[in-house]
C-alpha positions as CSV (number, residue, x, y, z in Angstrom):
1,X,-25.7,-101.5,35.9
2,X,-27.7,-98.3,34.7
3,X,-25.1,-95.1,34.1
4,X,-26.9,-92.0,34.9
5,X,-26.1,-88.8,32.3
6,X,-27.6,-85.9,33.4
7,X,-25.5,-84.3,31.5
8,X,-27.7,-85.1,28.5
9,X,-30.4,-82.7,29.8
10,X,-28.1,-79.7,29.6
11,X,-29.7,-78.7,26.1
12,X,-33.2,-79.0,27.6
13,X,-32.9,-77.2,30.5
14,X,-34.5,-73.7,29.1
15,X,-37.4,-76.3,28.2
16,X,-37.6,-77.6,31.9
17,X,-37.4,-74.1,33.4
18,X,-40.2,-72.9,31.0
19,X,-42.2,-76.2,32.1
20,X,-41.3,-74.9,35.7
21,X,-42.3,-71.7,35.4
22,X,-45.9,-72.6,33.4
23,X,-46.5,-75.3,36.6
24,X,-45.6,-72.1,39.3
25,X,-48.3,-69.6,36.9
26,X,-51.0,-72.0,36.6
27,X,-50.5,-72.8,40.7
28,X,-51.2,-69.0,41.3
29,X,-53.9,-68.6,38.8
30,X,-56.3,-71.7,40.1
31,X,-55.2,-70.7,43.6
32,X,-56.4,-67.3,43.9
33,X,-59.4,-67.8,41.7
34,X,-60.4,-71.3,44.3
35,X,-60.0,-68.7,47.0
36,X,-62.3,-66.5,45.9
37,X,-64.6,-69.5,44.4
38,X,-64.3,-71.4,48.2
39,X,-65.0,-67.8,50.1
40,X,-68.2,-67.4,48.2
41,X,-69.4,-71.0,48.3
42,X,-67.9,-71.3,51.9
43,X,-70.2,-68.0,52.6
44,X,-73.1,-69.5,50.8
45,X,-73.1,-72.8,52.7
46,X,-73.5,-70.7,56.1
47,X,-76.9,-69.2,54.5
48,X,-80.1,-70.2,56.2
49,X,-81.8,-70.0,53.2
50,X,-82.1,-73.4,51.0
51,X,-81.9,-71.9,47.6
52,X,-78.7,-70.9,48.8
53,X,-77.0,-73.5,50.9
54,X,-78.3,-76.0,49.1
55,X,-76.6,-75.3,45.6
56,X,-73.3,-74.0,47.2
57,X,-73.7,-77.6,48.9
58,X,-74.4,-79.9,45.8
59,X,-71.2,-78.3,44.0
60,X,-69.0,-78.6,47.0
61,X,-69.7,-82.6,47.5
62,X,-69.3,-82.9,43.7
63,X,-66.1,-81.4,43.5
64,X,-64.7,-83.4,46.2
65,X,-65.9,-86.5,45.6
66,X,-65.1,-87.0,41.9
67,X,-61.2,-87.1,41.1
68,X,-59.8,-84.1,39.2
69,X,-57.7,-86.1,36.8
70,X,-61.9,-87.4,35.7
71,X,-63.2,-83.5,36.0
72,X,-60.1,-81.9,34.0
73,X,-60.7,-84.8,31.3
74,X,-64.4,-83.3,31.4
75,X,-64.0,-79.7,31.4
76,X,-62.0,-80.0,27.9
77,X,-64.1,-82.4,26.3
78,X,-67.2,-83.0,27.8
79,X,-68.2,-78.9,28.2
80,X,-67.6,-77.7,24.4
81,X,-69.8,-80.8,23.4
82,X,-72.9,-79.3,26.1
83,X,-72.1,-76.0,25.9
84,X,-71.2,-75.1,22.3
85,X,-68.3,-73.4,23.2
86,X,-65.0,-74.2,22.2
87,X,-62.0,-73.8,25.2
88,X,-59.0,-74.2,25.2
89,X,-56.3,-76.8,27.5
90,X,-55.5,-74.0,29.2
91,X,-59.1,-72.8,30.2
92,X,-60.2,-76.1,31.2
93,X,-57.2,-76.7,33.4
94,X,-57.9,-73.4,35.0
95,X,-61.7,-73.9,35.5
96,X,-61.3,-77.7,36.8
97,X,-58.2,-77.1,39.1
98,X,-60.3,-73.7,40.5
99,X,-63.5,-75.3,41.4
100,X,-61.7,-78.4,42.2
101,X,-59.5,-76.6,44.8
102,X,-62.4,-73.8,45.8
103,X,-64.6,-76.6,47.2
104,X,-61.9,-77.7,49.5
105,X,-61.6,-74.1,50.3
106,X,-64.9,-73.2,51.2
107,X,-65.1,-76.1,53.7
108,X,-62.1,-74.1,55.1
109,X,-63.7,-71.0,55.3
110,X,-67.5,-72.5,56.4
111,X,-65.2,-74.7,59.3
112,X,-63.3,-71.4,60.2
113,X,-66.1,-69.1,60.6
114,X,-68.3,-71.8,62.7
115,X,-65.1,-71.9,64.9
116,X,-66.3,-68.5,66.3
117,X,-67.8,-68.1,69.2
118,X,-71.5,-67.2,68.7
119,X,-71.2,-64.6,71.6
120,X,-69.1,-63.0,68.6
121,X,-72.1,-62.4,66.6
122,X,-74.8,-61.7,69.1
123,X,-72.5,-58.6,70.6
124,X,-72.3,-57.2,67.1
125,X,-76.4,-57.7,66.7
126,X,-76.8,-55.7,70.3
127,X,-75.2,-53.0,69.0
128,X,-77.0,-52.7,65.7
129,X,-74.8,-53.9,63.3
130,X,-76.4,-55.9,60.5
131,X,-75.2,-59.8,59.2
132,X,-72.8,-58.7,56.7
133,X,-71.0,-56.1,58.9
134,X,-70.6,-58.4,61.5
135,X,-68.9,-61.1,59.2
136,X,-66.8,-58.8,57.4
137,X,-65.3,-57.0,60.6
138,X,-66.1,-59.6,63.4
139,X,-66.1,-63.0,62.4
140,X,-63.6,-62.9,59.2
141,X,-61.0,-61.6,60.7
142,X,-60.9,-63.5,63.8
143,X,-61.4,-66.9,61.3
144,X,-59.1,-66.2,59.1
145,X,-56.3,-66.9,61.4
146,X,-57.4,-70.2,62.3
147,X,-58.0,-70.4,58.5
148,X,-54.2,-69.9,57.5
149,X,-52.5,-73.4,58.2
150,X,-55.7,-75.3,56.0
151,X,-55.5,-72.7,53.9
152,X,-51.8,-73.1,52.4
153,X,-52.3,-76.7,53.0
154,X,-54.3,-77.2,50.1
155,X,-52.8,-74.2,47.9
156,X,-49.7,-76.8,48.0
157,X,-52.0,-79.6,47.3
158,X,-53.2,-77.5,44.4
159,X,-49.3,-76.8,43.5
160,X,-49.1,-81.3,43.4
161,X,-52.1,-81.4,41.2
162,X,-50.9,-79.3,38.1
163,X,-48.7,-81.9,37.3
164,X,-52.2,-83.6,36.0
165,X,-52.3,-80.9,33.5
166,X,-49.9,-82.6,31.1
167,X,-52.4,-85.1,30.4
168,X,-54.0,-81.9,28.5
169,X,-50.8,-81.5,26.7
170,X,-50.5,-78.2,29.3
171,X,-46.3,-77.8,28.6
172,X,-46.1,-77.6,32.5
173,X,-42.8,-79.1,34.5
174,X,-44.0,-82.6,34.0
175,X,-45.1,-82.3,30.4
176,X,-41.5,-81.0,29.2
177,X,-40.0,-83.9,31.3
178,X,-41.8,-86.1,28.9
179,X,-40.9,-84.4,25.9
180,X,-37.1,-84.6,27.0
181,X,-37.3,-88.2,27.9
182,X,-39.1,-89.0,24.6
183,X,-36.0,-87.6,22.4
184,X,-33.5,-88.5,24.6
185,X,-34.6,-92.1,25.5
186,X,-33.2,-91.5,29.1
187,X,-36.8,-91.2,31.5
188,X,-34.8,-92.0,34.9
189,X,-32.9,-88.7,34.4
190,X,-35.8,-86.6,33.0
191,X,-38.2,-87.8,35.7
192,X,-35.3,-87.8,38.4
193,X,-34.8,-83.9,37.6
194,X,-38.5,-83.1,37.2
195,X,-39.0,-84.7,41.0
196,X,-36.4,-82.7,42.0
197,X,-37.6,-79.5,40.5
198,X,-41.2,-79.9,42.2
199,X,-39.2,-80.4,45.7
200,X,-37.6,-77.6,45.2
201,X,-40.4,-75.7,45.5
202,X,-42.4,-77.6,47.6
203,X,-40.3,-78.4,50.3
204,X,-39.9,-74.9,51.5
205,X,-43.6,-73.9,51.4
206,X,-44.8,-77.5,53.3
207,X,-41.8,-76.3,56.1
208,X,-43.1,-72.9,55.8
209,X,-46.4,-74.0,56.5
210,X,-46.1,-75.7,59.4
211,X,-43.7,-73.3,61.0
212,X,-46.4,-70.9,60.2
213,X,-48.6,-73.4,62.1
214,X,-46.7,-74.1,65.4
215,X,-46.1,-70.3,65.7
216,X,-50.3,-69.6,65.3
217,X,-50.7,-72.4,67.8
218,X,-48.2,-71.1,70.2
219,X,-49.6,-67.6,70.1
220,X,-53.5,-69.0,70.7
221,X,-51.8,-70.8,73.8
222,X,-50.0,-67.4,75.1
């Protein structure tokens, strides 16, 4: 019968909180920059012009149809090789996990703002506003409400794919669970706490989510 020791991780738990805290900094970073990737593209796909839809569409189906484990692997060796340019683990997890994420989010923002009632935009053309001002102070904010429960879906989808990163030797939570189960020969305990530390955080935020989501509904109802 297997004895568990956790105790043996006491000595690495500085290494786990640091692998913690680089998973919770690169969560923010690819989130906020797919947000404003997924807004743009989302925006774009809406255009009636070709030249513009059409690209915003091409890099949306590629991004979700190819798996980002294969599009991180790319991004750090595939793009020095075409581009010249050397970048770093870091940089390439940033860049695959933002456009990886922002074309998820821009189908979010392109289902939102069709989700408004065309009435919407043809009251703000009668009284002269032009396209922009009528989806920055009409349609936006009405969309982004119905937005909001998609919306921090995937930002906690984005939180579950970092743990990919250590495959780019990224010293995120999962990386320095390796690291501690390589020395200490023990990988049920490592992994057991590294699970446990990625619950931690995600539990709350997938309960805050939908609470956030049954009170939205409740109000649309009332």
């Amino acid at each position: 019968m297997y004895h568990w020791d956790f105790g043996a991780l006491w000595p690495y738990r500085h290494l786990l909180l640091d692998g913690l805290l680089y998973t919770l900094m690169f969560t923010v970073a690819c989130v906020v920059l797919g947000l404003i990737v997924g807004l743009a593209a989302g925006l774009a796909r809406l255009s009636k012009s070709v030249l513009i839809s059409g690209p915003a569409r091409a890099y949306v189906e590629l991004f979700r149809c190819t798996p980002v484990l294969v599009q991180l692997i790319w991004f750090y060796y595939a793009l020095p090789v075409l581009s010249g340019i050397q970048i770093s683990p870091a940089t390439a997890s940033v860049l695959a996990l933002a456009l990886y994420g922002g074309a998820f989010y821009a189908e979010i923002f392109r289902a939102g703002v069709v989700s408004i009632d065309l009435g919407q935009t043809e009251a703000g053309q009668a009284i002269g506003m032009t396209r922009p001002q009528i989806m920055r102070r009409i349609v936006l904010p009405q969309a982004f409400k119905r937005m909001i429960p998609p919306l921090m879906s995937q930002s906690i989808m984005q939180l579950k794919n970092t743990s990919l990163l250590s495959v780019l030797a990224i010293p995120d939570l999962l990386y320095q669970g390796q690291s501690a189960a390589h020395e200490l020969y023990r990988p049920l305990e490592c992994y057991t706490i590294v699970a446990i530390g990625y619950f931690i955080v995600l539990f709350p935020a997938t309960v805050f989510s939908k609470r956030l989501e049954t009170r939205l509904a409740q109000q649309d109802r009332s």
